[in-house]
C-alpha positions as CSV (number, residue, x, y, z in Angstrom):
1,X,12.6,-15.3,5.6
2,X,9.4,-17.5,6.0
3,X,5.9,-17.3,5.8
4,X,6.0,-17.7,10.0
5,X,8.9,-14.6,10.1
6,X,6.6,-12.3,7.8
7,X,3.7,-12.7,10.0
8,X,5.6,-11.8,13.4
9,X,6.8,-8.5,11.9
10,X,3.5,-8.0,10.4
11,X,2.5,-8.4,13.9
12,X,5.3,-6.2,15.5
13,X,4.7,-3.3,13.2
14,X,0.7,-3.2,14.0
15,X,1.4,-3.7,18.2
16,X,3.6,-0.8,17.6
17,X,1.4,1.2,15.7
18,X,-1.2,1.0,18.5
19,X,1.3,1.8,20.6
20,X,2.8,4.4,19.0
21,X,-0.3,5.9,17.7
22,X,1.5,6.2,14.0
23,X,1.7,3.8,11.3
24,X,4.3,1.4,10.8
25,X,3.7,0.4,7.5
26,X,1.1,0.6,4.4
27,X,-1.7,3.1,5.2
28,X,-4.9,2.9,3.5
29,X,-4.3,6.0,1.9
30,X,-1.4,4.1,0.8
31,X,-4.0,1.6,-0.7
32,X,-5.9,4.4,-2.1
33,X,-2.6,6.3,-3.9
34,X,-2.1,2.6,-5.5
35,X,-5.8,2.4,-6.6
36,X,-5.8,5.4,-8.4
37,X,-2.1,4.8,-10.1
38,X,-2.7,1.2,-11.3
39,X,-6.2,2.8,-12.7
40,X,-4.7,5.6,-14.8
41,X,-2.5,3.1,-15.8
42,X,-5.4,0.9,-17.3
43,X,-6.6,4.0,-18.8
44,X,-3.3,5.3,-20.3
45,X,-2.9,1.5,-21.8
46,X,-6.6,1.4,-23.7
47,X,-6.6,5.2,-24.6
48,X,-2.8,5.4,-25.8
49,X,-2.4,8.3,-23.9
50,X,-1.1,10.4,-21.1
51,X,-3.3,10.7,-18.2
52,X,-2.7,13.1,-15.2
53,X,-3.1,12.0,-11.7
């Protein structure tokens, strides 16, 4: 797939969600849930240890 195709479907999915009135695709508490994984991540890297999400 190109560039061109990704947009279209990017495109479907958010017409839809309107739409619909549900998400088709990444929420921003999606975002958020990312966020908070990648920065426990950074922590357990410098501390050496476990951390608890």
């Amino acid at each position: 797939m190109g560039y061109d195709d990704l947009k279209v479907i990017e495109a479907a999915n958010f017409l839809r969600s309107i739409s619909d009135g549900a998400p088709h695709g990444p929420t921003l508490d999606d975002a958020v849930h990312a966020a908070r994984a990648t920065a426990a991540m950074s922590e357990s890297f410098h501390t050496g240890t476990w951390v608890t999400l």
